[in-house]
N, C-alpha and C positions, 0 to 999 in steps of 0.2 A: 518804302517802309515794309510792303508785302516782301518783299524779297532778302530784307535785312531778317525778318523774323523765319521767315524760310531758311536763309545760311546760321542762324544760331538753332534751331532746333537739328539740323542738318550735323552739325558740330558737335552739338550734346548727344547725338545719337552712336556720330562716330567715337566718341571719346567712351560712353558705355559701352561697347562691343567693345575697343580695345580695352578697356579696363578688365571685362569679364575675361577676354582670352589673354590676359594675363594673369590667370589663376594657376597656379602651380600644381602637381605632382611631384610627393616625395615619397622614395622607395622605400619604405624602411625595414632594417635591417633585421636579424633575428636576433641579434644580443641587445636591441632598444624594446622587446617585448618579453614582458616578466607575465606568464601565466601561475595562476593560481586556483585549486581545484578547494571545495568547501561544501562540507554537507552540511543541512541542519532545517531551522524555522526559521520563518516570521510570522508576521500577523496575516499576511498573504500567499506564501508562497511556502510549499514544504520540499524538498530534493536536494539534489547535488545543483550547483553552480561553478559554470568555469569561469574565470573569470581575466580578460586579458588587459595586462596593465600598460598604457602606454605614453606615461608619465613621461620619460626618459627620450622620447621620440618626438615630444610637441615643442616646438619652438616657444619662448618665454613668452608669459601672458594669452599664450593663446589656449582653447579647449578647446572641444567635441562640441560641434554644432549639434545638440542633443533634438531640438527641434526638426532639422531634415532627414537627422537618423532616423524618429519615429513614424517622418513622412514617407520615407523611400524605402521601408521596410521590406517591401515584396520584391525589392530589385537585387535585394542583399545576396548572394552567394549560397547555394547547398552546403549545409555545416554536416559534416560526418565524421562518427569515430570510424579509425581505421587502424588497423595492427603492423608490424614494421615491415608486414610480407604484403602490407597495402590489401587483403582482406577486409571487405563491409561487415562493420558492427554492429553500427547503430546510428540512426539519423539523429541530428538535434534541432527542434522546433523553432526554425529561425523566427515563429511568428511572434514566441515569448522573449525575442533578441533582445537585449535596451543598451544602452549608453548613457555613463555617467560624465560625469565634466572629463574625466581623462582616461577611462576606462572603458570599454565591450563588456557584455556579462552576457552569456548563455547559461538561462537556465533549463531542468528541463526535470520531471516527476513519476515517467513511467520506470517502472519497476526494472524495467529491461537493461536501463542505465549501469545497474548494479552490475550484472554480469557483462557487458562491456568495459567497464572499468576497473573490473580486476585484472585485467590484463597487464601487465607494467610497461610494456611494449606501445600502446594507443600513440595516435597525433590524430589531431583536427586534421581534415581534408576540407578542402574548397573547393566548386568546379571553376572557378573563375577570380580574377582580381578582387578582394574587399578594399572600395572606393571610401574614404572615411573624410566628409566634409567637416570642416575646420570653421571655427568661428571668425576667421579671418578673411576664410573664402578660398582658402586652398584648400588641397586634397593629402592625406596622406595614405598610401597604396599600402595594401599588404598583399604577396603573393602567395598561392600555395605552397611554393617550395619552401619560401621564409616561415610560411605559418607551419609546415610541416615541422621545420627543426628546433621552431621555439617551443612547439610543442611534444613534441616527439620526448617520450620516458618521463616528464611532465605529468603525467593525469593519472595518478594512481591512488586507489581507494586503500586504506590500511585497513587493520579487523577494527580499528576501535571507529573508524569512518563509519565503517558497514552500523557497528552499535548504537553509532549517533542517528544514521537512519531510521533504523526499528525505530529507537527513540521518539524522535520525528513523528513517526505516523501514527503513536499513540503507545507506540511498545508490542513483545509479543503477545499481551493477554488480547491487543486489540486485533492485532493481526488473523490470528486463529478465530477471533471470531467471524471473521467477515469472508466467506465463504459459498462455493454453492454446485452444486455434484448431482449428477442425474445415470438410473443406471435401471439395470434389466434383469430378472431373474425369471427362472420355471414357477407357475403357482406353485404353491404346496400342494393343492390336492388335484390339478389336473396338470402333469408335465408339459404337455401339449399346448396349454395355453400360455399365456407371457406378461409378468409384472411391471409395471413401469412405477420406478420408485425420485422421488424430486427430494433431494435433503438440503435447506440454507441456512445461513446465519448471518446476522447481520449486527453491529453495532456498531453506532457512530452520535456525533454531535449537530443536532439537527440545526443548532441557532450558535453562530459562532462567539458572539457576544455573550452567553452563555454557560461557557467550557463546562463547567460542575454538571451540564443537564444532560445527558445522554437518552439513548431509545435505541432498543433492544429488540427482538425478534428472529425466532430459530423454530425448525421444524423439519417433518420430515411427511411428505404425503406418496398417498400411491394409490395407484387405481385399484389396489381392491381395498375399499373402503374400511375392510374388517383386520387393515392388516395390525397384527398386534405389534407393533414397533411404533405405530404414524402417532404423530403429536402434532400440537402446535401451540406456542406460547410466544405474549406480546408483551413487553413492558414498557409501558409510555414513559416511564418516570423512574428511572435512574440514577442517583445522585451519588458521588464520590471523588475519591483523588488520588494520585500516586504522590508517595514519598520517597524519599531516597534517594534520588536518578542518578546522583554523583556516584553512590555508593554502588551501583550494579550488580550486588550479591545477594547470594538468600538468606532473607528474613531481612535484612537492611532495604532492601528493594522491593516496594510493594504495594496495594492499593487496597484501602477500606472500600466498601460498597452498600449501601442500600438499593433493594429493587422493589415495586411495587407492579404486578400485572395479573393476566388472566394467562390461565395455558387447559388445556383441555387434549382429548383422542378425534382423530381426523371428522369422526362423523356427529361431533361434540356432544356426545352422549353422556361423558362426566364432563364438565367443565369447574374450574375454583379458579379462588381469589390465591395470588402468591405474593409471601410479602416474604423477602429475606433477606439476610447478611451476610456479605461474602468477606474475607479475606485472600487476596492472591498476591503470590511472590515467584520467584523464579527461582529453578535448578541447576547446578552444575552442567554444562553440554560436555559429558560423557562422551560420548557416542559420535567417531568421525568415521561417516564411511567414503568422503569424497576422495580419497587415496591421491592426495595431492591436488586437486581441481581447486583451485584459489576463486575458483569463478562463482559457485555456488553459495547461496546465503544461506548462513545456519542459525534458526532462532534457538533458543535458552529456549529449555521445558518451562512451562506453567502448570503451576499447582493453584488450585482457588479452593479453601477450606468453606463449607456454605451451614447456616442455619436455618431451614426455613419452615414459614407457617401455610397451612393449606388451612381453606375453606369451601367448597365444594358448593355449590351454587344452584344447581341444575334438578336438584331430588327432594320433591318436598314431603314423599312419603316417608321418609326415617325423620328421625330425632334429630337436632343439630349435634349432638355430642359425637352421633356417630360420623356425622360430615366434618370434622376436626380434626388436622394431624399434622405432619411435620415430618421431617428430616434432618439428623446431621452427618453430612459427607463431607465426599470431597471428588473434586475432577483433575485429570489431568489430562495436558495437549504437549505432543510432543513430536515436532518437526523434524526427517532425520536426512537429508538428502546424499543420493548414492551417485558415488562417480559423475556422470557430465550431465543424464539426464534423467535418472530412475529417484524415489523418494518414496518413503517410508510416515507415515502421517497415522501416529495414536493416538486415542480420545478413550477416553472410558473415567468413568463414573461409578464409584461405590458408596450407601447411603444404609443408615441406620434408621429405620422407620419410628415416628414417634407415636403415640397412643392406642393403648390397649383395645377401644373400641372400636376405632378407625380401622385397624389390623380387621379387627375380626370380619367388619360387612365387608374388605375387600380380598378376605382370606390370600392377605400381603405375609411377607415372609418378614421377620425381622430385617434382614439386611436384603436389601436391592441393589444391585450391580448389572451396568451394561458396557461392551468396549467395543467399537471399532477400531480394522486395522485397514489402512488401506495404502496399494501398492500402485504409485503414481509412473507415468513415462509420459517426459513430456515434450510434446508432438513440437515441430521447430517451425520456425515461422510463424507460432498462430498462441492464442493466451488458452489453451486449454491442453489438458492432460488425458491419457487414455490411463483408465482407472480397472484396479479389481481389489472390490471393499467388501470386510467379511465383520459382516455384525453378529454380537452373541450377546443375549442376557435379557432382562425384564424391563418391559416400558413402565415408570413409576405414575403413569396415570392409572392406568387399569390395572398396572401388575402381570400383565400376562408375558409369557416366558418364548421365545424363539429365536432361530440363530438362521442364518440365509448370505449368500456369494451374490454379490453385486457387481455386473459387469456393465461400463457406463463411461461418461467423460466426466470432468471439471474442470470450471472455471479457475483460471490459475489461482493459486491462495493468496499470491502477494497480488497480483498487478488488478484484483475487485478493488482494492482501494486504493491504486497505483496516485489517482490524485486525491485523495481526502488529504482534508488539513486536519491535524491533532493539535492538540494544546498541551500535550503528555506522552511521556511513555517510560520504557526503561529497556536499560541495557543487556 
């Protein structure tokens, strides 16, 4: 009996081995692979996706064993963009790989993708065979050289892809905000010594469930405390929305805003309450100075028209009538990028100051106006820029008046929020 059950386990052993080594390997071919490139949202995931179809390839009734794909993920293959001269572009995060019942999809969010995929020339590189288990329990192979040519001239971003990006990531009102630049100047009154100046900005969606709820925060600080320029202003509570996004034009495309927060001068000696209304839309893009570089992203200017109410917080030896006032401006951000790797980044702010008394204790000028210009080159290999930014005009907290050459780096502008998700934006 011991030995009958010894030759049937003996048997079923042998017959599972030969059954697994009769799992197959199929080559497949580059005309059985349909790729497809796609910008945009979801509720998870914001960037380009490639996406490779391999319907036409799977024998009937059979899928993509999706379960071993998400097990074996770390064995999968180096995915890289590469140009027809086989030139490295860009890596893509096989860690974000998935598989659907009959499809691969690479996605991937860093900013850098954009200027990789302007290229028309790109194809996926592989270092090695992509093994793709079947629900069947075969295999179907894909090679380099086949993933080369299914991909090859394939992966190309158009201008309205690039639009759908911005879009994507909240649009360019959201983009220009989110920023952040560090830089050096002579003091003013002793050359010999040296300023260190920190300017950020930030906005985004803190609770994704949320979208309507934003938060805010911009500033600019430096180690000398008295510098007339430094701010800082916080606003928890945000609320607003874009309209239009179909429409991508100005005045059709655009976004109502309420803010409520605190802003104050670095050593918060005035400090108020800011509550205000913005309107922003976008401008014609004018201005190409990429002289052909299809590589480069170009955002639409933003214009943001503001009404706002000050209250001043910090002084209880005046009157409240005189701690009351207001502004009505307007801002503009305008992106200009030059040739392959230099860019042109305006900002500036002009504002009609409100009440007569408020003017007086801060002997404010009616109209307040400040701009920066700043002249970007940006360094390869690495997310920052070597900068020279030249501020002129009046900080609207205190009103005081001065202009100064900032030599310094930044944080690249698109890729601070290479992965934020937006729920918005515009073209």
């Amino acid at each position: 009996m011991k030995a009958l059950r010894f030759l049937f386990f003996a048997f079923a052993g042998i017959v599972g081995v030969a059954t697994a080594s009769m799992a197959s390997e199929t080559l497949v071919p580059s005309n059985k692979l349909k790729v497809n490139l796609t910008v945009g949202t979801t509720t998870s995931f914001t960037g380009v996706a490639i996406a490779i179809n391999l319907k036409q390839a799977l024998p009937a009734h059979v899928l993509i064993d999706r379960a071993e794909f998400a097990a074996t993920r770390d064995a999968l293959p180096r995915f890289e963009l590469r140009d027809e001269q086989n030139n490295f572009a860009f890596e893509l995060d096989k860690g974000r790989a998935a598989a659907a019942e009959t499809m691969l999809q690479l996605v991937e969010q860093r900013t850098d993708v954009i200027e990789a995929l302007s290229n028309r020339r790109n194809y996926i590189f592989i270092d090695k065979p992509l093994k793709i288990k079947l629900t069947n329990g075969d295999y179907l192979v894909i090679t380099p050289k086949v993933l080369k040519e299914a991909t090859l001239a394939e992966l190309e971003l158009t201008e309205k892809d690039r639009e759908m990006w911005v879009e994507a990531r909240g649009g360019a009102h959201t983009l220009y905000q989110n920023k952040i630049d560090f830089g050096m100047r002579s003091d003013a009154a002793d050359s010999s010594r040296k300023e260190f100046v920190l300017t950020f900005s930030y906005f985004g969606v803190p609770v994704q469930s949320a979208p309507w709820w934003s938060v805010a925060a911009k500033g600019q600080l430096s180690t000398n405390k008295q510098d007339p320029l430094s701010k800082l202003a916080f606003f928890p509570l945000t609320v607003g929305r874009w309209f239009g996004l179909d429409e991508g034009g100005m005045f059709s495309t655009g976004e109502l805003r309420a803010w409520i927060g605190l802003e104050g001068d670095q050593p918060l000696n005035k400090t108020r309450i800011n509550g205000s209304f913005t309107y922003t839309t976008i401008l014609p893009n004018i201005i190409d100075l990429t002289f052909g570089d299809q590589r480069r992203l170009r955002l639409k200017p933003v214009i943001k028209v503001s009404a706002e109410y000050w209250n001043e917080i910090n002084d209880d030896r005046v009157p409240d009538n005189l701690q009351k006032g207001g502004r009505i401006g307007c801002e503009l951000y305008y992106f200009i990028p030059v040739m392959e790797r230099y860019s042109f980044l305006i900002e500036g702010n002009v504002g009609f100051i409100l009440g007569d008394t408020f003017k007086k204790k801060h002997n404010a000028d009616d109209v307040v106006s400040r701009f920066d210009v700043t002249l970007g080159y940006e360094v390869a290999g690495a997310d920052l820029k070597v900068l020279a930014k030249y501020s002129f005009g009046q900080n609207d907290i205190n009103f005081q008046r001065d202009d100064r050459l900032l030599l310094g780096l930044a944080i690249d502008l698109f890729k601070t929020i290479g992965g934020a998700h937006a729920e918005s934006g515009t073209k």
